[in-house]
Each structure stands twice: as C-alpha cells, then as structure tokens.
KEMAR-545472 format. One line per 2 residues: their letters; for each residue x, z, y of C-alpha. Coordinates in nm, 2 decimals. Example, Ala and Ser with C-alpha at 12.3 -4.5 7.8 and 13.67 -1.06 7.14 Angstrom:
residues 2
as	1.23 0.78 -0.45  1.37 0.71 -0.11
***
This chain:
residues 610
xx	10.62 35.22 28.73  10.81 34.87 28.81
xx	11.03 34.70 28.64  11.43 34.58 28.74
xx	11.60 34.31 28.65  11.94 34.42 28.58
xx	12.22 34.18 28.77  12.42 34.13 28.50
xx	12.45 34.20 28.11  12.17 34.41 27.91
xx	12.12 34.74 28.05  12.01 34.95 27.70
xx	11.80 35.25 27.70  11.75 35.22 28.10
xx	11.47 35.42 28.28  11.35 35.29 28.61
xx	11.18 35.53 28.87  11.03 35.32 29.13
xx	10.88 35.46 29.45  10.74 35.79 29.54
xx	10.91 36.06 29.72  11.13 36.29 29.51
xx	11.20 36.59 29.71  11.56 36.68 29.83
xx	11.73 36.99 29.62  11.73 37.29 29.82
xx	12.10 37.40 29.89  12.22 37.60 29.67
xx	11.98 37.59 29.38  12.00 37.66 29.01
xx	12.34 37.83 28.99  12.45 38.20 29.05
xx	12.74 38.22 29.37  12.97 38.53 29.28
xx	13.17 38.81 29.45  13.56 38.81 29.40
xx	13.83 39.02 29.59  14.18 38.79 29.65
xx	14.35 39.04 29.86  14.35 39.32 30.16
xx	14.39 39.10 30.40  14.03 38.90 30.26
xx	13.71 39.03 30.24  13.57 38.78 30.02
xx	13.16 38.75 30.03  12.99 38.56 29.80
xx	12.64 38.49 29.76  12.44 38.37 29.45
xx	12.16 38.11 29.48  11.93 38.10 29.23
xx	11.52 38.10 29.21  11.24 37.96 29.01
xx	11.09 37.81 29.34  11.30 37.90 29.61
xx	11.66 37.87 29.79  11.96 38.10 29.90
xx	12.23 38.02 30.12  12.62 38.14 30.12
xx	12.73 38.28 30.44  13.06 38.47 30.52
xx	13.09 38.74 30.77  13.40 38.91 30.84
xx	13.71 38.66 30.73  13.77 38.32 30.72
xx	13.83 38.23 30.35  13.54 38.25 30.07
xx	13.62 38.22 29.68  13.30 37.99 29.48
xx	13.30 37.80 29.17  13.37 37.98 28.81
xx	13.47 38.34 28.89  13.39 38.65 28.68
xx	13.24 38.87 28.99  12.93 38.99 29.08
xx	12.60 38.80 29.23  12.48 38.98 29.57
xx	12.16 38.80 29.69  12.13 38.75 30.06
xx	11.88 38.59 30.30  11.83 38.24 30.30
xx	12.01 38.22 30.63  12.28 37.93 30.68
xx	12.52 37.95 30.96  12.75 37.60 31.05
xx	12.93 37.65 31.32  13.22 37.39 31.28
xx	13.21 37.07 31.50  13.14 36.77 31.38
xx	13.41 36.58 31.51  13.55 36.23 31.51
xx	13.58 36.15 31.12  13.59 35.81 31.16
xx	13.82 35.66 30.87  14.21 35.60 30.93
xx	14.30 35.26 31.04  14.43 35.03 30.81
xx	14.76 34.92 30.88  14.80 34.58 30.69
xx	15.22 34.54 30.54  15.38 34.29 30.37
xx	15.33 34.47 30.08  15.06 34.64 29.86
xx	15.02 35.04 29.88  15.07 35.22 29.54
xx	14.88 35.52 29.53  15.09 35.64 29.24
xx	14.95 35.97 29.12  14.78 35.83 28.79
xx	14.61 36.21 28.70  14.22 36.21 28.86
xx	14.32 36.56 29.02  14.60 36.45 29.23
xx	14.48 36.02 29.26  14.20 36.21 29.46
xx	14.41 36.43 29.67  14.61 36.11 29.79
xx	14.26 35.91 29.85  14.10 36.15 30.06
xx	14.44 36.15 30.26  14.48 35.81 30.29
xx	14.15 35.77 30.41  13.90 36.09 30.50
xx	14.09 36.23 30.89  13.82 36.49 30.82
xx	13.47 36.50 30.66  13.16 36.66 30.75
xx	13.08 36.69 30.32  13.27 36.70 30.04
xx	13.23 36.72 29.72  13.42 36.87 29.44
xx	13.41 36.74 29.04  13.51 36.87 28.73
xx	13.68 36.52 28.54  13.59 36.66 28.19
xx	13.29 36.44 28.20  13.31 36.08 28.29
xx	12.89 36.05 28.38  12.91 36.31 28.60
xx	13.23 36.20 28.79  12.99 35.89 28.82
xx	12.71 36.07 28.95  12.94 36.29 29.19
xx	13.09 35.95 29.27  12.77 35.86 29.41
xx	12.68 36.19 29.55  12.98 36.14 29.74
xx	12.94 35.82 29.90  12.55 35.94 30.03
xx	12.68 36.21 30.17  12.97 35.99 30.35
xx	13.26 36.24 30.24  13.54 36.22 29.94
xx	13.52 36.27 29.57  13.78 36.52 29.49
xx	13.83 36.59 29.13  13.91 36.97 29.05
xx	14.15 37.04 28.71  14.25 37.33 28.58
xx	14.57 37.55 28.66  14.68 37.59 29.00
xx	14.43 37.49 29.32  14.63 37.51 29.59
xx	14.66 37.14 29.68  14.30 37.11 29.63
xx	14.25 37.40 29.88  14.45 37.27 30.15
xx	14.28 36.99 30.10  13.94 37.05 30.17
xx	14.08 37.31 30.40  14.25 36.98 30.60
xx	13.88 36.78 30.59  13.77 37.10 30.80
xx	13.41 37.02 30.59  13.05 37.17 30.73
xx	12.94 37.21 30.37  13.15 37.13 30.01
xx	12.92 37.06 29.72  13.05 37.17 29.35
xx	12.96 36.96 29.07  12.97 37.10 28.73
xx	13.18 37.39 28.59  13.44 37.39 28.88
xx	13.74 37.67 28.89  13.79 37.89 29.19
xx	13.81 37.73 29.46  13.91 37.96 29.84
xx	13.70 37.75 30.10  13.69 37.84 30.48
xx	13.44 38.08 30.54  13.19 37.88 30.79
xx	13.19 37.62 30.52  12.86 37.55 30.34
xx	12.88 37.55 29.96  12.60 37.38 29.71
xx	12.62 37.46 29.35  12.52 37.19 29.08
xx	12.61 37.29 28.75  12.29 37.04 28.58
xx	12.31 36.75 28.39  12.42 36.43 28.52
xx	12.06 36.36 28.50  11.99 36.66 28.73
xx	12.30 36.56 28.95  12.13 36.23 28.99
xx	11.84 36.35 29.10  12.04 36.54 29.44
xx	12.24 36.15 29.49  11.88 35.98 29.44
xx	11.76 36.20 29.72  11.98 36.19 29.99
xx	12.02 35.81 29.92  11.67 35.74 29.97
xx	11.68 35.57 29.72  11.40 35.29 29.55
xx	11.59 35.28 29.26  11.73 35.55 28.96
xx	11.86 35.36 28.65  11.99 35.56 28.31
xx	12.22 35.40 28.11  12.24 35.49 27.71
xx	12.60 35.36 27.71  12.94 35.50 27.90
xx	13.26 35.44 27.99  13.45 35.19 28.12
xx	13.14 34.95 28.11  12.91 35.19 28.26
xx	13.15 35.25 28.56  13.15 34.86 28.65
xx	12.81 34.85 28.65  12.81 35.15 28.90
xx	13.07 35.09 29.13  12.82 34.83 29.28
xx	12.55 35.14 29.34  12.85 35.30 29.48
xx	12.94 35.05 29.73  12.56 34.95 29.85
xx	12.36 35.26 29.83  12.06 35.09 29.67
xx	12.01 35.26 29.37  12.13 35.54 29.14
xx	12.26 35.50 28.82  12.30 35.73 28.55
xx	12.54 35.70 28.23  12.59 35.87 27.93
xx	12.76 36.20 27.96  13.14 36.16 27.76
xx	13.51 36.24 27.82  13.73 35.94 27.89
xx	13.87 35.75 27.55  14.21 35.61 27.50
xx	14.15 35.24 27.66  14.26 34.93 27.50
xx	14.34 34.65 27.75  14.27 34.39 27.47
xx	13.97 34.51 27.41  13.62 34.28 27.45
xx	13.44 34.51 27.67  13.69 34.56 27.88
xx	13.81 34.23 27.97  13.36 34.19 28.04
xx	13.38 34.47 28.28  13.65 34.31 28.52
xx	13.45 34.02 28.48  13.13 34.21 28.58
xx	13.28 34.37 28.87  13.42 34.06 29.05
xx	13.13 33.85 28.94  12.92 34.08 29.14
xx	13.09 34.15 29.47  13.20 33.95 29.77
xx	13.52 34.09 29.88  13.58 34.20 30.21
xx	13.79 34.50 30.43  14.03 34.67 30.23
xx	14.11 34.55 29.87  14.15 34.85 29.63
xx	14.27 34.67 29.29  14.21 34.96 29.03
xx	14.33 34.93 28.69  13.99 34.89 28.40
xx	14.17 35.15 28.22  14.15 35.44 28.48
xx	13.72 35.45 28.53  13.76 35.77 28.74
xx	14.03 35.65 28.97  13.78 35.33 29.06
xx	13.52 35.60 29.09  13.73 35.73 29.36
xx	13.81 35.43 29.50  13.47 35.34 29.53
xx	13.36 35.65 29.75  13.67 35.61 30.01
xx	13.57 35.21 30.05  13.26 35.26 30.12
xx	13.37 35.50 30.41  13.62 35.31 30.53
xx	13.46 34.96 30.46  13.65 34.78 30.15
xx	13.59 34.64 29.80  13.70 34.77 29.47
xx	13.77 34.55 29.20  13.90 34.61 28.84
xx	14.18 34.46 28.72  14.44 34.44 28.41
xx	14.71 34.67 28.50  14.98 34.46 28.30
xx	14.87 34.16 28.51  14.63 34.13 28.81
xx	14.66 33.75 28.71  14.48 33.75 28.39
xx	14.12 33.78 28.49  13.98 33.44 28.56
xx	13.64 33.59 28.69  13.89 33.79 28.93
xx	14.09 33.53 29.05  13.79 33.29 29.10
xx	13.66 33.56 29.38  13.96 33.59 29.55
xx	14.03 33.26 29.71  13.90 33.16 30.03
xx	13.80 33.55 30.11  13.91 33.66 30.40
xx	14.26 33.86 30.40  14.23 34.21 30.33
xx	14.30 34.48 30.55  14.48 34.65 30.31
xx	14.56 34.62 29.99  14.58 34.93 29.78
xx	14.69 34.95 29.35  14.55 35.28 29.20
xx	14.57 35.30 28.85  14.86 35.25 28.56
xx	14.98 34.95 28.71  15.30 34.81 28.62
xx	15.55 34.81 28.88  15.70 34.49 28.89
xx	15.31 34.32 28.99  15.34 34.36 29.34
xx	15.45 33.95 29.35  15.11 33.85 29.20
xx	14.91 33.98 29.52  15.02 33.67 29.69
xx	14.89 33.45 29.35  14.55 33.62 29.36
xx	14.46 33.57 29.74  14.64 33.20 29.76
xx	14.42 32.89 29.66  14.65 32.78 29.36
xx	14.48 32.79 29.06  14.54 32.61 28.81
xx	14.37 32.27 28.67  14.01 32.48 28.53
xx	14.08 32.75 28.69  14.27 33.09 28.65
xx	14.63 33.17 28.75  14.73 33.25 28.33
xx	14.78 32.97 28.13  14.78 33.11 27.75
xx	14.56 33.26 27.61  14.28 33.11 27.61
xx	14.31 32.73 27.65  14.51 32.44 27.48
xx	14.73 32.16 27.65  14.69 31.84 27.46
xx	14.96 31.57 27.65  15.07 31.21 27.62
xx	15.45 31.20 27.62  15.68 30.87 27.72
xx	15.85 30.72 28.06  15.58 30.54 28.27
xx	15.82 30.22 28.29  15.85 30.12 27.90
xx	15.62 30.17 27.59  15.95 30.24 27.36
xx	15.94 30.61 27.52  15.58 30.67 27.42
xx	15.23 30.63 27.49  15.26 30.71 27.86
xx	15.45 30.39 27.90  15.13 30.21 27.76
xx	14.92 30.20 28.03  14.88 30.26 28.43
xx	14.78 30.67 28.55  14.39 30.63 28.56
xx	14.45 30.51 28.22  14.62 30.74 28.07
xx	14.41 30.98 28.23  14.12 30.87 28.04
xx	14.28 30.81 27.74  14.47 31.22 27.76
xx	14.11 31.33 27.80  13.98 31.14 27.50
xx	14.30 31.21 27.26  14.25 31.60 27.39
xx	13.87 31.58 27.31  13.87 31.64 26.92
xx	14.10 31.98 27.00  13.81 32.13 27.10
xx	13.67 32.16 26.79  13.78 32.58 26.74
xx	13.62 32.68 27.08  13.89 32.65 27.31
xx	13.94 32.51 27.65  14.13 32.18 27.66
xx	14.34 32.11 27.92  14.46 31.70 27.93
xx	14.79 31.63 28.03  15.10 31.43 28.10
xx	15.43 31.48 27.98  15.68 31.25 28.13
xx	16.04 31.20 28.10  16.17 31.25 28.42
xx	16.55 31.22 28.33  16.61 30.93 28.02
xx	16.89 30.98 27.84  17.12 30.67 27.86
xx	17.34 30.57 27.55  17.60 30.46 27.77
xx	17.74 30.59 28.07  17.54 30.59 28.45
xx	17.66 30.52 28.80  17.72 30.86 28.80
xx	17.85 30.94 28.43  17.58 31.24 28.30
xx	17.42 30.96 28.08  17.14 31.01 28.19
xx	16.90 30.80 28.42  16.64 31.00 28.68
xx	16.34 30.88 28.84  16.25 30.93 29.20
xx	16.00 31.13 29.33  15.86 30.84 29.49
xx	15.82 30.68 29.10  15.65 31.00 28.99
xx	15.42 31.04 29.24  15.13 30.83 29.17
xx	15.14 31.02 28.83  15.14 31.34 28.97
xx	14.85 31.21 29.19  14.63 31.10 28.93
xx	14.68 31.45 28.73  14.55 31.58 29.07
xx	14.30 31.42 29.09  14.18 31.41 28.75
xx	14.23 31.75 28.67  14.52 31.72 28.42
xx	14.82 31.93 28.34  15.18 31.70 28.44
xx	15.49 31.82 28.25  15.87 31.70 28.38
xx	16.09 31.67 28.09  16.44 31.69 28.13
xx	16.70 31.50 27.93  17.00 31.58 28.15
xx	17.28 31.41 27.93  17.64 31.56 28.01
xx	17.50 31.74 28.33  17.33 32.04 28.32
xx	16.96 32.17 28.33  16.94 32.33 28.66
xx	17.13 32.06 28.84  16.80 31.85 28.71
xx	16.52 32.08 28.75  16.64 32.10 29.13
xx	16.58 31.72 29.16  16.20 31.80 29.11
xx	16.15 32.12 29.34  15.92 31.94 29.56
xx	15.67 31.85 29.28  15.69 32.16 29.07
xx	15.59 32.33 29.41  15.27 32.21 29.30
xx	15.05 32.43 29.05  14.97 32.18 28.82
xx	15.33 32.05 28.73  15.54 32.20 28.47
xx	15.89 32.20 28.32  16.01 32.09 27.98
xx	16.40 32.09 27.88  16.49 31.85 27.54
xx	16.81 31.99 27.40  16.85 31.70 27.16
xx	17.01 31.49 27.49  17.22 31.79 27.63
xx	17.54 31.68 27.52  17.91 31.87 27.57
xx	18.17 31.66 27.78  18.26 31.32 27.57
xx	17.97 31.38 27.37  17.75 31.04 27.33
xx	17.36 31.01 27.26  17.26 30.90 26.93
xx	17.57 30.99 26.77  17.56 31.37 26.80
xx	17.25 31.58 26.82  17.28 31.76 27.15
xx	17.21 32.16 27.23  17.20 32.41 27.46
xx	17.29 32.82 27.48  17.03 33.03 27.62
xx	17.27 33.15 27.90  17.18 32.80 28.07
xx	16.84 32.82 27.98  16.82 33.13 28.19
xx	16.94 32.99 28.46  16.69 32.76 28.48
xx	16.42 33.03 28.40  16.57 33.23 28.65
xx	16.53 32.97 28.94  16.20 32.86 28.80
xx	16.01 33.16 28.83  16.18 33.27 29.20
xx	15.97 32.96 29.29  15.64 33.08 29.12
xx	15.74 33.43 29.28  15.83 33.26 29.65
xx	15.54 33.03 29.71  15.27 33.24 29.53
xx	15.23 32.96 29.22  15.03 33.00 28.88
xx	15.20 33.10 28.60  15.39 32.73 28.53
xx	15.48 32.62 28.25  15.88 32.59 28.04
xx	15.89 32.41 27.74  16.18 32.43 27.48
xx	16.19 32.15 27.24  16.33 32.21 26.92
xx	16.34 32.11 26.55  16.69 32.23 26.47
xx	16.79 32.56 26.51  17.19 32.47 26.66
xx	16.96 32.28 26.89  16.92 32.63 27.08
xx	17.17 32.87 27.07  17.11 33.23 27.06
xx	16.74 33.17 27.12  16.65 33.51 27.09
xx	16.83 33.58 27.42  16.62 33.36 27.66
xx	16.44 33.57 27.90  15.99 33.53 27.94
xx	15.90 33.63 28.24  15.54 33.66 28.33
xx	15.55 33.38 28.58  15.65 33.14 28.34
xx	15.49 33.06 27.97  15.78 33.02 27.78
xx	15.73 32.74 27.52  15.88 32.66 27.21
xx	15.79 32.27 27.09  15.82 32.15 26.74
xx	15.92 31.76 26.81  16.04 31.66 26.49
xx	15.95 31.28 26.32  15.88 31.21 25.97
xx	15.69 31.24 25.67  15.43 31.55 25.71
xx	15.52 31.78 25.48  15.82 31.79 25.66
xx	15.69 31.87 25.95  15.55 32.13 25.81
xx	15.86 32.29 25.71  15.97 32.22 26.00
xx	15.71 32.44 26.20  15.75 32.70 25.95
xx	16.09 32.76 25.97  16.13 32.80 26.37
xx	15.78 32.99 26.38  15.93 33.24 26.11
xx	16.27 33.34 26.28  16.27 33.69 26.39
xx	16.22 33.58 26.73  15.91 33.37 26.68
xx	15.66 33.62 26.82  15.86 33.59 27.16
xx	15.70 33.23 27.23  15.40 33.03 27.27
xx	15.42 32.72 27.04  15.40 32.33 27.03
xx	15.36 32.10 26.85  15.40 31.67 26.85
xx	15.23 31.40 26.74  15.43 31.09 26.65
xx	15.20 30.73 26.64  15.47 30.52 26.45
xx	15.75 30.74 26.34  15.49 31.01 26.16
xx	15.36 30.93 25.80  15.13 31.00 25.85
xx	15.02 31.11 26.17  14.85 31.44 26.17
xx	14.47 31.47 26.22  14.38 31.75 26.49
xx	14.21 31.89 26.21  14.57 31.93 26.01
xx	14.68 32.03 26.39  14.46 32.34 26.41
xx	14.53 32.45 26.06  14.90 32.57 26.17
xx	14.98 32.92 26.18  15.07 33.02 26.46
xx	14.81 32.79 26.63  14.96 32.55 26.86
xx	14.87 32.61 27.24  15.04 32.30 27.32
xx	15.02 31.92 27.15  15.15 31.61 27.23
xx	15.14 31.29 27.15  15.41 31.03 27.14
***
C-alpha cells in the first residue's frame, strides 16, 4: 500500500489503493434485467443478469425497442451471448463555434441541464451512461464512469422519460450503462445495457477499471467540496475518487467552504479549449460539465453565480490563458453577467489583484491637490513621496487582518471662491498635471481617486474630462457635494448639494466604461456629512461595476465625528453603501488613532487622510 499526497486541502478518511490489477465488472452483473410489454406493436425482451461468479447479457430479438431500469416484470435468463451490431461511427465532438457572446445553457434541473449537454456536445456516442440524481456521490462516480467510457452523463428523474429516450435514442449508443435505481427507460433494441445498482463504492470500482487507473481515493466528506476535488479526476483520468453518499443541500454562496472550493478548482487547473463557468452551487451540473469537456477538450471551473468577478483565485487563472473556444454558463447564473466575461479573460486587475474591490480589503488614501499643502497632505510632498508615506500611514490599518490598499485621492477639480475663465468656479487640472501621479500609483501599486468639486457646472461635464485616466483600472471617482453649487450660488458661503438624479448620470456613464473596455469593478465615492448635502440618497442606483461609496468628511472635535458617522450610517438606506471615513491633521481634535478608526460600526472600507 502507497501513500498520496493530496494536491490540495486535507483529504479526511481517504483510502488509497495503489497498484495491482482489479478486474473489470463483467457486463451486466449484480442486478436482475426484467420483462415488460409497452404495446402490440413491441415485443419487449428483457433479460436479467445476475450470478454469484458469472455474467449475462441482454439481447433483443424481434423489435427494435427494449424497456430496462425499475420495471415490475419478470426475470427470463438467457445465454451470455451479446450481439452489437450498430456502427461505430464518426462521434467526434461538435465544433465549437466561438460568438461574441457566452452560451447559457439555461435548464438549471440536472435531468434536463444534461439533455442540453449531451446535445451541445455528444453528435453520437458509442456509451452512455444513465444516473439517478438522488445521490450526489454517485452522480460523482457516474461522472467519472462517464468520462472513461468517452460518452455523456445523462441524469434520469422521475415522471415522464421521453426526452431522455430520444435522447439516447439520438446518441445511437453500442451499449447504455444504468447507474443506481433508474426508471424505465425504452432503449433501441441492439443496444447493450449494464446494470449497476451498488454503492458508489462498488460503482467506483467499474470507473477504476476501465480507467486503468493507479489511483482510488475515498472521501469521508461530500458535496460541493467533494465535487471540486473531483472534477480534476474527471478531467485527467488519473485517479478515482470516491465521496460520501448524500442528496444535494440548499447551498449558501456566502458560505466558507464554498468560496474554498472555487478557489480549489482554479488553483488546480490550467485553462484551455472550451471554458464552461459552472455555478459552486449547482455540483451535478459541473459534474456534467466535466464529462462533455473532457470529450470535447475544455476546462470547467466553478464560479459565484451572482458574480464571476468575485473569486480572486478565479480571476488570477484567467489572464494571459489562451482564448476560449467557447464559453459556456451552466448553472443559476444571473442574467445580467454576461459583461463580466470580458473582465475575467482581460489583464485588468486591480492593484493586489482581483477584479472586486470590497469585501475583503481597505483603501487607506492621502487627500489634497499636488500643487499646494492648504488642500492636504498630498500637496506636501512629490509622488514617490507620497507613495511611501500612503504606504506607511496605511500600514497600522492592518491591524484586524485585512488587506490594505495605499492610495491617492486628489482633487482634480478645486473649487474657486471666485469666478474662473469660464465661470463654474471651479479650477481643473490637466491630464498632463495628473499624470506623473497616476504614474507613480502604477508603479507603486496604489489605488488613485479623482475628486470632483465641479462648482456651478455639473458632475458628468467633469468626470468626462478624466475618461482617458479612469480608462485605467487603478483610477477611481469621487464627487464632493459640499462645492456643487445652484446658479449664483458662491463657495464658502452656502454649503453646496446634489440630487441623486445627477448622481446617476454620472453612475450611469461610469459603469458603461467599466462595462465597454472590460475594467475592474472602479470605484464612486459620495462625500457627505450633511444629509441636504445629498438629496434623495436612497435613490442612487449600485451597480456591480461600480462600489458605490459613501464618505464621512466632516472636521471637528471627535465626538462629533462620531455622531456624525452614526447618523448617515443609520438612515434607512445605510446598508445600500460601502463606507468612509476622513482623517483631518489640523482641523481634528483630536485626530483619530486607526485603532479609534477600526472601532466604527459599520467598519470603514475606505480612510483618508487630509
């Protein structure tokens, strides 16, 4: 007996068989075939195969259909005589035919997903084999079956079998093999039929066999972990493994283990050939999957069906593949994610990786205008500077565990307290003044944030100033209603604002360009520390391509900052947004330890210091 090293993760309870020549099942063995009658224009013959030490065959020999699987009839013995007389054909998988877009394989149900897979894929097929989907293990273990053999997994349910029927009456097979307690099934006559009604175990052992296999692994645990760990058996043909026998449970998305198994699958595969991107929740649709890539040469990986984009071990092996074939969703995958194919497969990930940027790390920024230190800290100091100095403000916001992300937030647009050459009070910086900046935060790795203080113009009119730099992945939006003022309005004597109708507008055109050039999720900040700063805030749209960001900016003494936070993160709208929060050096008293920071409820994903 050897020992294997398991790729990845702890494989509990696992037995290893290593070597030695375990003998192909016999066709046929250990269940009874039965006699039924469908009609007078059928004479149905059905042959039972079952011996201690020995083998029967089914053979038909009058008509052309023969009924097998779970029928009340009667067992008739025969000789162990098998007659194929069907040719084998040109079963060579259906092209591929790459589109602009994804195919949706929508049936979500096992029965019918695997009707549409073997159609999609199998022109015909020498073996097939036939499941019941009550138990998940042995949908694994007929998954593997399947892909030895080189023919579909079809999954039989209960009611009506017609589809399935035509079905494996279309794949024309030489011989159909029925795992577990199948229903009824009318096969052509000259078809073969094998009977396995065992335990997954016992099921194994058949797969294990006509692998050739080196390798049998059993796995104590099931489900959705089991299945990533065997899709990669499925796909290569190495080894068999076995998991625990078990229905399919309701599946959480949140959930620990399953977020591990995405991680697990793409962690372990190099994609290539056709891309199927199955949803974790759905096991025996990747099961599937699995079979009809390994036919037709592709790669199944698991995803989030809310978002492909959230997975980081996902995106990470996606760029710099080669392009799929194909690219086919299977699964309960949410319609509107057809967009984030192009994120996935484009190299433009965001600083640390990933396409998502919350949850799971924290922006910590220096705010100002590069040209003067009275706008904040970014005005201090040149861009390699500041650089160094973001990452060492950002380094103490570590302390809970998350990832920190450095940054720049710069104020793009100033708002002017007296009129401008072209009378929005507000003064813009080039491109050409940003760009070393927006260099450096290249370079270096850091987060760059555009903040808008538009004056008596409007927010889109800015934002489209800067298209050319939030092109890039790494460069964000922020709009400061405080300087949005209404026509003969005047900074510093009125406290400006904005409705969320023109907030949407700029959300609108903002994610069309995430959408369009196949971006990372970018970033929209909303300052705020007033609530008539933001009108109907419960109205502003948050689209998946942008994180929609609500930033507590307000000065002063800290309990009142405090109160601050609290009120705006207790409207009934507050679970809507991600939150900020900012530092002031001189205008706080004090200023607020990142310790104080990370005490906030809700947790600030964002900080910034001024």
């Amino acid at each position: 007996m050897g020992e294997v090293q398991e790729p990845y993760g702890a494989i509990t309870a696992m037995e290893v068989l290593l070597g030695g020549d375990i003998p192909r099942l016999t066709p046929f063995a250990r269940y009874p075939f039965v006699m039924s009658r469908r009609d007078v224009r059928y004479l149905v013959v059905m042959v039972v195969a079952i011996a201690a030490a020995g083998c029967t065959v089914l053979e038909a020999d009058l008509e052309t259909m023969v009924t097998v699987g779970s029928a009340e009839t009667i067992a008739t013995p025969v000789p162990p005589t098998i007659t194929s007389i069907l040719p084998t054909g040109d079963c060579s998988p259906i092209p591929s035919v790459a589109g602009p877009a994804p195919v949706r394989i929508e049936p979500l149900a096992p029965t019918q997903a695997s009707l549409s897979v073997s159609q999609a894929v199998f022109p015909c097929a020498d073996q097939v084999v036939v499941t019941a989907g009550n138990d998940l293990g042995l949908v694994a273990v007929s998954a593997q079956l399947a892909a030895a053999l080189g023919g579909p997994l079809l999954v039989a349910g209960q009611g009506d079998q017609a589809s399935l029927e035509a079905e494996i009456e279309r794949l024309a097979p030489r011989n159909v093999t029925l795992v577990g307690e199948v229903p009824s099934l009318v096969v052509p006559s000259e078809t073969g039929v094998e009977v396995l009604d065992g335990s997954p175990e016992e099921v194994a052992d058949r797969a294990y066999a006509a692998l050739q296999a080196d390798i049998r692994v059993g796995l104590a645990s099931g489900g959705v972990p089991a299945v990533a760990r065997i899709l990669d058996p499925i796909s290569t043909g190495r080894s068999v493994w076995v998991p625990a026998s078990g229905t399919v449970e309701a599946c959480d998305r949140d959930d620990e283990q399953i977020t591990k198994a995405i991680d697990r699958r793409a962690q372990t595969v190099e994609p290539r050939g056709d891309l199927w991107l199955v949803d974790a929740c759905s096991p025996e649709l990747a099961l599937i999957a699995a079979v009809a890539a390994r036919f037709a040469g592709g790669t199944v990986l698991l995803v989030d069906g809310r978002d492909l984009r959230t997975n980081r071990a996902l995106v990470d092996s996606l760029p710099g593949s080669s392009a799929p074939d194909r690219i086919v969703l299977l699964g309960n995958i949410a319609p509107d994610v057809d967009w984030q194919i192009g994120a996935l497969l484009a190299d433009n990930e965001l600083p640390g990786g990933g396409l998502i940027l919350f949850p799971g790390r924290r922006i910590v920024a220096l705010y100002g205008n590069p040209t003067t230190p009275a706008l904040g800290v970014m005005g201090e100091q040149g861009p390699d500077e500041a650089a160094e100095r973001a990452r060492e403000v950002a380094a103490p916001y570590a302390e809970d565990g998350i990832e920190i992300l450095p940054g720049f937030e710069i104020i793009a647009t100033v708002a002017s307290a007296s009129a401008t050459e072209d009378g929005d009070y507000s003064w813009e910086m080039s491109v050409d003044e940003l760009r070393p900046w927006v260099d450096v935060a290249a370079r270096e790795g850091l987060y760059l944030t555009l903040d808008l203080q538009p004056g008596r113009t409007d927010f889109l009119t800015q934002a489209k100033r800067y298209e050319e730099l939030l092109l890039l992945p790494y460069v964000g939006l922020a709009l400061d209603p405080e300087w949005r003022l209404k026509p003969n309005q005047v900074h510093l004597r009125q406290i400006g604002s904005v409705d969320a109708v023109e907030v949407n507008q700029v959300i609108d055109w903002l994610a069309g360009l995430v959408r369009e050039h196949d971006l990372p999720q970018k970033l929209l900040i909303l300052h705020q520390f007033r609530f008539s700063m933001i009108t109907n805030r419960e109205l502003i749209e948050t689209p998946p391509e942008l994180a929609v960001l609500v930033h507590v900016d307000g000065q002063g003494p800290i309990h009142t900052k405090y109160e601050t936070y609290g009120a705006l993160t207790g409207a009934a709208d507050a679970g809507r947004w991600w939150w900020g929060w900012k530092n002031f050096y001189d205008e706080d008293s004090p200023t607020p330890t990142p310790a104080q920071v990370l005490e906030l409820d809700p947790l600030p994903v964002y900080v910034s210091y001024q």
